[in-house]
N, C-alpha and C positions, 0 to 999 in steps of 0.2 A: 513524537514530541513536537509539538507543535510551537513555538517560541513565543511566538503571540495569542495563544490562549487557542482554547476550542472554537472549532465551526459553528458559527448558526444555520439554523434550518436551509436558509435561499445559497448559502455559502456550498452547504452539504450539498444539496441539488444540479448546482453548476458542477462540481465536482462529480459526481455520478454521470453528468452527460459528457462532461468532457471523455471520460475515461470509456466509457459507452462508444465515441466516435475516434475515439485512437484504436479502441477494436476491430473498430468496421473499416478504419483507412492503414490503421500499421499492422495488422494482426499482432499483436500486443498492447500490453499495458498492465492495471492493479488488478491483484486478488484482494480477497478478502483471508484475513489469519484467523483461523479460527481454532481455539484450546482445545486440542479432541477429547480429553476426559471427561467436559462438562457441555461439550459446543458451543461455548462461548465465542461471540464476538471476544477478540484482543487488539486490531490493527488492519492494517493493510500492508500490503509488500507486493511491487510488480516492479515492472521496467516501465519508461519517460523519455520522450527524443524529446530536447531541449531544445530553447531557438537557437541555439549554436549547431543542431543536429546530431551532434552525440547523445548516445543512448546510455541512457545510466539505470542501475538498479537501485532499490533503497527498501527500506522498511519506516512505517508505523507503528508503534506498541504503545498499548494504554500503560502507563506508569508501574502499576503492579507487576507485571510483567516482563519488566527489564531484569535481565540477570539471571535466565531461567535456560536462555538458551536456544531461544525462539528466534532473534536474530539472524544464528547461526545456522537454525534447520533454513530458515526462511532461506537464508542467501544461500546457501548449496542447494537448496530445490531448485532458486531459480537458476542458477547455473549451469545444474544437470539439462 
């Protein structure tokens, strides 16, 4: 959920490299959630070192999706 509305396209982009170079310098970062019965795109869910440098997990889910459960696989995979 995004609080102030969806990404536009140049928004999406920055996003994709930032996340692209937190790979390449933290070995971590976002997946992509993807619904395996349809392969649907649903979100995102990875790990974030903040400017405070704690590392936090989180999730994204498109709307539809909330209350399904996804959450909860999301965050136990990342934790395994």
């Amino acid at each position: 959920y995004f609080p102030e509305g969806a990404l536009v396209v140049e928004q999406i982009a920055k996003e994709l490299e930032r996340f692209m170079r937190e790979w390449e310098s933290l070995g971590f970062g976002m997946f992509v959630a993807i619904e395996k019965k349809n392969n649907q795109f649903i979100g995102r869910c990875g790990f974030a070192k903040l400017e405070t440098g704690v590392v936090e997990f989180g999730y994204l889910l498109l709307k539809e999706y909330w209350g399904q459960g996804y959450a909860t696989e999301a965050s136990l995979a990342l934790l395994d």
